[in-house]
C-alpha positions as CSV (number, residue, x, y, z in Angstrom):
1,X,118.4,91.5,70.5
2,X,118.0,95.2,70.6
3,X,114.5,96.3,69.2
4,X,115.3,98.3,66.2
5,X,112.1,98.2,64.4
6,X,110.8,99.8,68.0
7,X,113.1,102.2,67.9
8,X,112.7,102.9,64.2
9,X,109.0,103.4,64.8
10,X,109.0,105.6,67.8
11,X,111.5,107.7,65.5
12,X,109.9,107.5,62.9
13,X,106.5,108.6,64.7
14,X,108.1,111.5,66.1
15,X,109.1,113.2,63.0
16,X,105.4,114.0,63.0
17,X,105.1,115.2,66.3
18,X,105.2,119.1,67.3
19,X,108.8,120.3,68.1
20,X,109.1,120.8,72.0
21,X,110.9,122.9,74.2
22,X,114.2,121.6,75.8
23,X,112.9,120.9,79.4
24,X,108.8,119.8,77.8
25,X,107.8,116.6,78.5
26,X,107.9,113.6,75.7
27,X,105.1,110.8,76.2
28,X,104.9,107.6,74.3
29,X,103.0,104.7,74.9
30,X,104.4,101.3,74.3
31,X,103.6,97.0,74.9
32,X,105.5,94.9,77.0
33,X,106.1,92.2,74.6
34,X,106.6,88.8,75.9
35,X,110.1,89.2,74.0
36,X,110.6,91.7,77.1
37,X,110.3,89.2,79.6
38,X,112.1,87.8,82.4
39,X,112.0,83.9,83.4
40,X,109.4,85.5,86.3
41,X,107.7,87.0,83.7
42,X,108.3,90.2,84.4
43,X,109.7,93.2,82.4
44,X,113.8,92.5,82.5
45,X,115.4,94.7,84.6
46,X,118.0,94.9,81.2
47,X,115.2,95.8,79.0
48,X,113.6,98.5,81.1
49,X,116.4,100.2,80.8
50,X,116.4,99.4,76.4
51,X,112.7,100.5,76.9
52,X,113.7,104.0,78.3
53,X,115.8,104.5,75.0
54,X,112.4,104.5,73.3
55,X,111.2,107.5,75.1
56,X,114.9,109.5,75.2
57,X,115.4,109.2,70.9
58,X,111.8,110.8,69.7
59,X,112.4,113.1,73.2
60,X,116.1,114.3,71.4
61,X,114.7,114.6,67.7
62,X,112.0,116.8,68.7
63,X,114.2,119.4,70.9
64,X,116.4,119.2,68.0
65,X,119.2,117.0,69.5
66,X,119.4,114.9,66.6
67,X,119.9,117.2,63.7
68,X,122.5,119.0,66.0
69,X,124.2,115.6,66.4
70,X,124.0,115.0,62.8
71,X,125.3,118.7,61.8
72,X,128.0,118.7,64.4
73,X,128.9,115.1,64.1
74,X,128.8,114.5,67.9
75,X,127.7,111.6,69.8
76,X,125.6,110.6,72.8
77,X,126.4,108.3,75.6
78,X,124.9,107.2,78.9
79,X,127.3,108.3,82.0
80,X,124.9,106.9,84.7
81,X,121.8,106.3,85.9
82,X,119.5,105.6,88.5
83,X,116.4,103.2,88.1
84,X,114.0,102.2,90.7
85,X,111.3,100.0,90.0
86,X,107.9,99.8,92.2
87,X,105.2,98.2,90.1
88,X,105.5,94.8,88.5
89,X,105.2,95.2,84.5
90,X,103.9,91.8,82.6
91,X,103.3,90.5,79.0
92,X,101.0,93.3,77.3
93,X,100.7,95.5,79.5
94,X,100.1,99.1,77.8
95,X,102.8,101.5,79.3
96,X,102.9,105.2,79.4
97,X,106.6,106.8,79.5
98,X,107.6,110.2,80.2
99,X,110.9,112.1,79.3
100,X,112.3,115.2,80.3
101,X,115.3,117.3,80.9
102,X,115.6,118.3,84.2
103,X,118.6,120.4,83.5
104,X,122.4,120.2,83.0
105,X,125.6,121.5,84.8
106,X,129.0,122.2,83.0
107,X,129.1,118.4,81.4
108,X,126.1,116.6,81.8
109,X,122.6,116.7,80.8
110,X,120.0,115.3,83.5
111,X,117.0,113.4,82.0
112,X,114.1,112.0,84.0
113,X,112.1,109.1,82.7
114,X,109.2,107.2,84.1
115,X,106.8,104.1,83.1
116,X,103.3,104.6,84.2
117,X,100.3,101.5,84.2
118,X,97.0,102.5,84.7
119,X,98.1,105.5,86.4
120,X,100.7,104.2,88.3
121,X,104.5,104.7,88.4
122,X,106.0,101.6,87.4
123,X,109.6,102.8,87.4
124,X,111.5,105.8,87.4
125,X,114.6,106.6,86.3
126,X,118.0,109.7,86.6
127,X,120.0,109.5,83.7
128,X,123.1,111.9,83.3
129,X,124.2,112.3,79.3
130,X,127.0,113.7,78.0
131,X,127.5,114.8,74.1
132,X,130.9,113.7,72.2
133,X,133.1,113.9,70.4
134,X,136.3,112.7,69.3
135,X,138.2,115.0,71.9
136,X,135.9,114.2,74.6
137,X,132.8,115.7,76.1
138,X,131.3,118.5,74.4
139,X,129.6,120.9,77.2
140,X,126.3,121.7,77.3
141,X,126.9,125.5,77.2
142,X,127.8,124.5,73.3
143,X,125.4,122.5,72.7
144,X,122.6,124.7,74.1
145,X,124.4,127.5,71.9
146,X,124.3,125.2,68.5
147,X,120.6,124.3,69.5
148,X,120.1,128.2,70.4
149,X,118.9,127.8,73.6
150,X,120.0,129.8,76.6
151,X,123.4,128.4,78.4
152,X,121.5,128.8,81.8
153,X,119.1,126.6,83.0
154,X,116.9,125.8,85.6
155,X,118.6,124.8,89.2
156,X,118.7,121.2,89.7
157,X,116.4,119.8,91.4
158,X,117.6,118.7,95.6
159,X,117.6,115.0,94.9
160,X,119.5,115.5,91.2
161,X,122.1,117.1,93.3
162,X,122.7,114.6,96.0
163,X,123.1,111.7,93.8
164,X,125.3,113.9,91.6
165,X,127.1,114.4,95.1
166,X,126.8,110.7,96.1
167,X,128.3,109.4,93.2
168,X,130.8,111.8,92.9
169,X,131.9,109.9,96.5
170,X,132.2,106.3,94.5
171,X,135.5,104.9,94.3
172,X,137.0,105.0,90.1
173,X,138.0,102.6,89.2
174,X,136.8,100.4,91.9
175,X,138.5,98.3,94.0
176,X,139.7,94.9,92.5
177,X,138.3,91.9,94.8
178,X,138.8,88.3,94.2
């Protein structure tokens, strides 16, 4: 089940919290419940990823995302991602996450995440975001302008561009097997 109350708290918590600017950094500590377990008893691959929406929600009301969403009546979807995990996570163990915008080009916005244990990257996740709406994508240029921030924006960093260039070579759809 999806962890609401979680996510109600972490929201909740950040309506306390000092705006930040659009690329600052967002930290937030959480528990790895044994509800968040694997049958290795291990953090689920499945719920890292429900984890990282813990970080990216309190991360969007503070830059102002969320009234913007709200005001506009827009949406926000995952359009990929990138996880890679390095340190095993178990029951209770205390977890640091990070989020940040590393920047955006004309339809996505690129948001960095990681999980850190006693000082150590657990995981570390890309995520491209796009803003809706019923007609489609809104671009970020329009929704920097609503959130009056500067359309321009920091290059991408060399390894945000070549997955954005090695997806971009994936087959869509992909080929039916079987």
């Amino acid at each position: 089940m999806y962890p609401f109350i979680r996510l109600f708290k972490e929201a909740r918590a950040a309506r306390h919290l000092p705006a930040l600017p659009l690329l600052g950094t967002h930290v937030s500590h959480h528990i790895c419940w044994p509800w968040d377990l694997d049958p290795w008893v291990e953090l689920n691959n499945g719920r890292t990823l429900t984890l990282y929406d813990l970080g990216r929600v309190p991360f969007g009301r503070r830059i102002g995302l969320e009234a913007a969403l709200r005001a506009q009546r827009w949406g926000i979807t995952v359009a990929g991602n990138s996880l890679r995990y390095r340190r095993r996570v178990r029951a209770f163990d205390r977890l640091e996450m990070r989020t940040r915008c590393l920047g955006w080009d004309a339809r996505f916005f690129y948001i960095e995440q990681s999980m850190w244990k006693h000082g150590e990257c657990t995981s570390h996740m890309l995520l491209r975001s796009a803003v809706t709406r019923r007609e489609g994508i809104v671009p970020p240029a329009e929704v920097l302008a609503t959130l009056g921030h500067p359309t321009e924006g920091p290059p991408l960093p060399g390894w945000v561009q070549a997955w954005i260039e090695a997806d971009a070579q994936r087959p869509w759809p992909p080929e039916r097997t079987g």
